[in-house]
C-alpha positions in Angstrom: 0.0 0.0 0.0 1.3 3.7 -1.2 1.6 6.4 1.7 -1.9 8.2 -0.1 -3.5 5.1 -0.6 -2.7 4.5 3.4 -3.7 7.7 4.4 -6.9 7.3 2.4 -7.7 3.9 3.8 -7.5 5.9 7.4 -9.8 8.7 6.6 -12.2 6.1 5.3 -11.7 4.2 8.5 -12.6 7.3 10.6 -15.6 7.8 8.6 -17.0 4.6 8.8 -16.5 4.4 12.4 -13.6 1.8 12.7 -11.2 3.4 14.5 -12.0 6.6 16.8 -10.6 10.2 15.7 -8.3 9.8 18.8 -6.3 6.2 17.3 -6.2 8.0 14.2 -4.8 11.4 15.4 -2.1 8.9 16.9 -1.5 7.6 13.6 -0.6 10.7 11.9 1.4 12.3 14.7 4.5 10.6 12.9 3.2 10.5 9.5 5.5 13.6 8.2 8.7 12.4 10.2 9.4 10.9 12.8 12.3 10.9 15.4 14.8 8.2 15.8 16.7 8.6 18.8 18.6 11.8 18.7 20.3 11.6 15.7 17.8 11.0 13.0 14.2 12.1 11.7 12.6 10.0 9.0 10.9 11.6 6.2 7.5 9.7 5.7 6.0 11.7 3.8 9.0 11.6 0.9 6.9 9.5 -1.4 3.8 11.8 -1.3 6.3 14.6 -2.3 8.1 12.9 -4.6 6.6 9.8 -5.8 9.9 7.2 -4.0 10.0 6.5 -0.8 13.1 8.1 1.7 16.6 5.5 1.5 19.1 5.5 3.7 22.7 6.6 2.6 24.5 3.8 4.7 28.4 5.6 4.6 29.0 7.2 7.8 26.0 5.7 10.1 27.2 3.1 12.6 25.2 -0.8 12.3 23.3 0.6 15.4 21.8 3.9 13.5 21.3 1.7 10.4 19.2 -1.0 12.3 17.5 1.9 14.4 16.2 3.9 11.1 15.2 0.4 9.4 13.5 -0.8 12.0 11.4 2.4 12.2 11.0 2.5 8.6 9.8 -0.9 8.5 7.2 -0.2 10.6 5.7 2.4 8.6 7.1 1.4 5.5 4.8 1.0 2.6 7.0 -1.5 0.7 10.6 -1.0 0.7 13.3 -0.2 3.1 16.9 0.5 1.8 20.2 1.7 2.6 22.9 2.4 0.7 26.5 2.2 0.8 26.3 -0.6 3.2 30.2 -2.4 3.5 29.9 -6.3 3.8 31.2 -6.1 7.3 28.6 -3.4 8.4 25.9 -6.2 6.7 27.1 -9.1 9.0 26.1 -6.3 12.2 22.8 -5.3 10.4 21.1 -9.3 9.6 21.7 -10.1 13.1 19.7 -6.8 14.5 16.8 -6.5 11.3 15.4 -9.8 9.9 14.8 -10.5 6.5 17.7 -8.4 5.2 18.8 -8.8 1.8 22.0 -7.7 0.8 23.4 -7.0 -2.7 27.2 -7.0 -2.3 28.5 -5.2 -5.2 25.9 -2.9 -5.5 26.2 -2.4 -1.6 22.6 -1.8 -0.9 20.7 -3.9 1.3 16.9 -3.9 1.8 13.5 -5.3 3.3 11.9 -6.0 -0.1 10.4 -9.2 -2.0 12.9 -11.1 -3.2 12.0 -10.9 -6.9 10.5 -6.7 -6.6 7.7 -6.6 -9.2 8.0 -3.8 -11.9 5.1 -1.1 -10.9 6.3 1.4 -13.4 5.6 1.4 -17.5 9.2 1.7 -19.4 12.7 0.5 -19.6 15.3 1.6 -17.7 18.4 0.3 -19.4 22.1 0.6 -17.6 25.3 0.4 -19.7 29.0 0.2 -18.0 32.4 1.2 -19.8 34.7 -1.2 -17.7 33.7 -4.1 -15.2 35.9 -1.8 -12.5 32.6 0.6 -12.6 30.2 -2.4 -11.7 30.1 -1.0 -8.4 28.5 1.9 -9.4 26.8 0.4 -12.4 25.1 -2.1 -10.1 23.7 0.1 -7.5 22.3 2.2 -10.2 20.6 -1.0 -11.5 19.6 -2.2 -8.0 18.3 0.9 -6.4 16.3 1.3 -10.5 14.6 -2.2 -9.4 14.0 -1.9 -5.6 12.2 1.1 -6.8 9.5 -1.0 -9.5 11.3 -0.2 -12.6 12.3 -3.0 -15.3 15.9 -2.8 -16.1 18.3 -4.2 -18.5 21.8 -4.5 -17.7 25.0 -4.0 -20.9 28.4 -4.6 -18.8 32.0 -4.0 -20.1 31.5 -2.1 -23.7 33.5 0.9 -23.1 34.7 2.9 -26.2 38.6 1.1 -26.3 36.4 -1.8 -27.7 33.6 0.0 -29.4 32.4 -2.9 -31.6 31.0 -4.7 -28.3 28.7 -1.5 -27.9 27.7 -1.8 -31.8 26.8 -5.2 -31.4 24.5 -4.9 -28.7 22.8 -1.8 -30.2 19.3 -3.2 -29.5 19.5 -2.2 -25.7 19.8 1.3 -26.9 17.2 1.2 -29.0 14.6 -0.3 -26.7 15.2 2.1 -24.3 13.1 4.1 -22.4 16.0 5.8 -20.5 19.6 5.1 -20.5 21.9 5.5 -17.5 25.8 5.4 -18.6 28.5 4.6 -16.3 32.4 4.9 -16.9 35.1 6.1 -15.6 38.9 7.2 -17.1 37.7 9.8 -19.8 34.3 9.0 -19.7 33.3 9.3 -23.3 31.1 6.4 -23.5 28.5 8.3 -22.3 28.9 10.3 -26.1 28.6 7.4 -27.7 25.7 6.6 -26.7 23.9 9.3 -26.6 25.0 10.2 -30.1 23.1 6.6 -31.1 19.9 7.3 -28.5 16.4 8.6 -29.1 15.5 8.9 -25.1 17.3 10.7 -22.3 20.6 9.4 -21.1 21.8 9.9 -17.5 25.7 9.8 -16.9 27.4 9.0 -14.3 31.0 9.1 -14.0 32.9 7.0 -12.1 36.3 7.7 -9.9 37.9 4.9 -11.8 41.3 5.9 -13.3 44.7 6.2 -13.6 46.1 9.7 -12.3 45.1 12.4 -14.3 41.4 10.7 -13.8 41.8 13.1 -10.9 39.2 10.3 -9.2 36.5 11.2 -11.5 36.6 14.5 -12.1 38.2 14.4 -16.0 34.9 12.1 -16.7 33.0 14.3 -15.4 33.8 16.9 -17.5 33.8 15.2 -20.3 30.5 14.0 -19.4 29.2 17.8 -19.1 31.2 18.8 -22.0 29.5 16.2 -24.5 28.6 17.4 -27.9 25.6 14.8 -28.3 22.1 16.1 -27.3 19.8 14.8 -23.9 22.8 13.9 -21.7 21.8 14.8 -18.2 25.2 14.1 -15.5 25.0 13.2 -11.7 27.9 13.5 -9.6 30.8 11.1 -9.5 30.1 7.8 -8.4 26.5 8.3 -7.9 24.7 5.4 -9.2 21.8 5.9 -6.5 21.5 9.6 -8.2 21.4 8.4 -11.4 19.0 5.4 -11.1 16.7 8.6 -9.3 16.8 10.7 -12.0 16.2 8.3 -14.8 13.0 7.1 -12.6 11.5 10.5 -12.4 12.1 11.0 -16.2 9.8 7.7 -17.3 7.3 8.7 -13.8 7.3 12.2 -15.6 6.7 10.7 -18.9 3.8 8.5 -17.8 1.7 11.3 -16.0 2.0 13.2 -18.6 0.8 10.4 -21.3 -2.3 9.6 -18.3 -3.5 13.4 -18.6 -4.0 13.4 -22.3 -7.4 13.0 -23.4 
């Protein structure tokens, strides 16, 4: 159940009498946010605003935070809890305190979801990698794109030193709803594939690199310097950004295609 369709199914219970004005008010003392402890405040009213549900960025929080928020999100939660950046060690702390975790090692996301999350959303979201050193980010992209209902399609290792493995494979372009692009050292895949795309592609450049890679910063630019049209760039190594942004384009897309008469 959706945040409106819950907070619908409450009013209705109110007016039929189920519950008394007084549970209810309970109820939605916590529904915007809610305190956890005294160091954080979960947003539950993030999907209302902006159609996906709050995540948790993993880096930083100790296993005791982590398991704190989750649990409180899980409680609320209308599908999915997730956290990202989550290191294999900090995942050994985390199953023992939340059941039912799963974890996705290289993506490093784990999450309270079905095992085999349903697509909810119309479109393609497909995710192409320059090197396999970018899979990281490539993969939490792809993960986060599919925690959050969307169908995606995965290309891995077709960076432009070997661009006939990109040519051969053209078919994921074109089937494409939205493309998310992922490489690091100069980052000109991205180009590339826009140059052969008729939908939006979202970059996102990686700190894979020798030196002068300046730990993502030179595909970055290259990224924001492209010469082929509808190349939109998150910031280096943002894969979670990325997968966001391309999700919003095809949830944009479909209410848009819903209003027409």
């Amino acid at each position: 159940m959706t945040q409106p369709e819950a907070l619908q199914s409450l009013l209705e219970s109110v007016a039929a009498g189920d519950i008394s004005p007084i549970v209810a008010l309970d109820k939605l003392k916590n529904f915007a946010f809610e305190s956890v402890g005294d160091f954080a405040k979960i947003d539950h009213h993030r999907r209302l605003r902006t159609g996906f549900p709050e995540v948790i960025w993993g880096q930083g929080k100790t296993p005791e935070q982590i398991a704190q928020i989750m649990e409180v999100m899980r409680d609320r939660a209308d599908d999915i809890v997730m956290a990202t950046r989550i290191e294999p060690q900090v995942y050994t702390q985390l199953q023992i305190k939340v059941p039912n975790l799963k974890y996705y090692p290289v993506a490093r996301i784990c999450a309270v979801a079905p095992n085999t999350p349903t697509p909810q959303h119309p479109g393609i979201i497909s995710l192409i990698s320059a090197g396999t050193a970018d899979l990281p980010v490539a993969e939490e992209a792809a993960v986060t794109a599919e925690l959050c209902g969307f169908q995606v399609r995965r290309l891995w290792d077709v960076g432009v030193a070997g661009i006939h493995r990109l040519l051969n494979n053209q078919q994921v372009i074109t089937e494409a709803d939205v493309l998310i692009v992922v490489a690091g050292m100069e980052g000109a895949l991205a180009s590339v594939v826009a140059g052969l795309a008729d939908c939006p592609v979202v970059a996102v450049p990686t700190s894979v690199g020798y030196g002068a890679n300046f730990g993502g910063l030179a595909p970055l630019l290259t990224m924001l310097n492209s010469c082929a049209v509808g190349v939109g760039v998150v910031n280096i190594d943002n894969g979670f950004g990325g997968a966001m942004l391309a999700g919003q384009i095809l949830r944009t897309a479909n209410k848009l295609q819903r209003s027409l008469p």
